[in-house]
N, C-alpha and C positions, 0 to 999 in steps of 0.2 A: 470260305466257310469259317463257323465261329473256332480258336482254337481250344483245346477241352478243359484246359484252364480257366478261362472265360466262360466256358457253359457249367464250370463246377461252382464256378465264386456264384455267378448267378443262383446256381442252385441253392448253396450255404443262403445266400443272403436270403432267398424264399421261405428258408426253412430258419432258419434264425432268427427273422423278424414277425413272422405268425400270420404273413398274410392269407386272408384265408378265405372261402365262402362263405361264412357268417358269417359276416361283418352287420355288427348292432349299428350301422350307418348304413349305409348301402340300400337297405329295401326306401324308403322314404323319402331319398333325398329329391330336392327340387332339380329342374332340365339345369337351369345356369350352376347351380353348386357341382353339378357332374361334371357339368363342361369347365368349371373351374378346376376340380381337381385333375382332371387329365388333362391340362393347358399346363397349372400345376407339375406334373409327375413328368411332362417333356420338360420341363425345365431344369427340373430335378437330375433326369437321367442325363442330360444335354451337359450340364456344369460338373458330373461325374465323370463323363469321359474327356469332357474338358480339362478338368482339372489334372487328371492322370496322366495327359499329353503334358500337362504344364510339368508336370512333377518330371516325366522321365526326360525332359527337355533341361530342365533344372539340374537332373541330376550327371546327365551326357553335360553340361558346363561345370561340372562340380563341385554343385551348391546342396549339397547332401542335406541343409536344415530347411530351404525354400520347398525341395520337392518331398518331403516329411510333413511341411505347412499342408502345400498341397493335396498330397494321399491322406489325407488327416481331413481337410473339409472335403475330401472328395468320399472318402466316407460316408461322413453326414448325410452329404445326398442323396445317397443310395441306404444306406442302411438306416437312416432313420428319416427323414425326409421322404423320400418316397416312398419306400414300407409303408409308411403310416397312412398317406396320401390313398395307395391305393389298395390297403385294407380298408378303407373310409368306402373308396370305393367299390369293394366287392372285385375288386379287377379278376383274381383268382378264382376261376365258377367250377374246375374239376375239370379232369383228363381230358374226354371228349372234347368237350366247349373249349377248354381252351388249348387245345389241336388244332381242332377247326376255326379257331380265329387267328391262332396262327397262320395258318396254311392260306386264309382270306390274304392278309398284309403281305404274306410271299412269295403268293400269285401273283397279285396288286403291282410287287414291285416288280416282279418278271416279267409280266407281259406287259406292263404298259409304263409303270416311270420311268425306271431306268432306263428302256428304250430308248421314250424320248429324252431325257438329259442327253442319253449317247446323240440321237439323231440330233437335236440344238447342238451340243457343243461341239459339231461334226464340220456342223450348217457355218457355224464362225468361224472355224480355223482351229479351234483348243481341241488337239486330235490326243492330247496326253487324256486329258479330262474323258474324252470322251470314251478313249479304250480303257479307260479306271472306270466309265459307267458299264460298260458293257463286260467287264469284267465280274464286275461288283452283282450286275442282270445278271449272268450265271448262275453266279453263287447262291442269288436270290430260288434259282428256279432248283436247286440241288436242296435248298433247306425245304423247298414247299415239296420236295420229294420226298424225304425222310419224315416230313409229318405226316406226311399221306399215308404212309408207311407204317407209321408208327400209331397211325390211327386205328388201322385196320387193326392191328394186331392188339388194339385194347379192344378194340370190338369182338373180334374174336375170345379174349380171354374172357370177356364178361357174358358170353354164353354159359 
């Protein structure tokens, strides 16, 4: 599961960069500029945690100014790179909606990717890979349980 660290930074960053349901972008834009920006915003999140590997790897050798580089444009990525990306695109629609499309993606990966990742990487012999996929399928099915969860109980409040 995510640790609370990591679902607080998340949070700061949603709320420190304004992404938000208006977005004076988002209602109009064309099918290819959507799919640009969320091609876009993986890239963005992908070179974030990238980089933050890079940083604590830099900094576990003892290179305390490389992984400073690193947390420094791993930032950008997220805090302003993406932010802006996906207030462009409206990504943030409000509680419900974006529950339920949570809970879409971590279903998605519980019941059926990370299965097969596990079952491929089973299938070849990479039995490390495969109980990290089947680990990782858990986790997945424990987060799509707390949104489900968490749904209901906004439902319930908004009676």
């Amino acid at each position: 599961m995510y640790n609370k660290k990591s679902l607080a930074l998340t949070a700061a960053v949603i709320a420190l960069t304004g992404i938000s349901s208006n977005s004076a972008f988002a209602k109009d834009l064309n099918p290819q500029t959507k799919a640009n920006l969320e091609a876009a915003m993986h890239g963005e999140a992908y070179a974030n945690l990238k980089y933050q590997t890079y940083a604590a790897k830099a900094r576990a050798d003892g290179n305390e100014e490389l992984a400073k580089l690193f947390e420094e444009s791993a930032n950008v990525e997220a805090n302003e790179h993406f932010a802006r990306e996906a207030d462009a695109l409206g990504l943030a629609k409000g509680s419900e909606k974006d529950l339920a499309d949570a809970m879409e993606g971590e279903h998605y990966e519980n019941i059926k990717m990370y299965k097969e990742f596990s079952e491929q990487a089973a299938k070849v012999g990479d039995t490390a890979a495969a109980k990290l996929f089947e680990q990782i399928r858990v986790d997945e099915g424990d987060h799509y349980e707390a949104y489900k969860a968490a749904l209901a109980k906004t439902k319930t409040s908004n009676k």
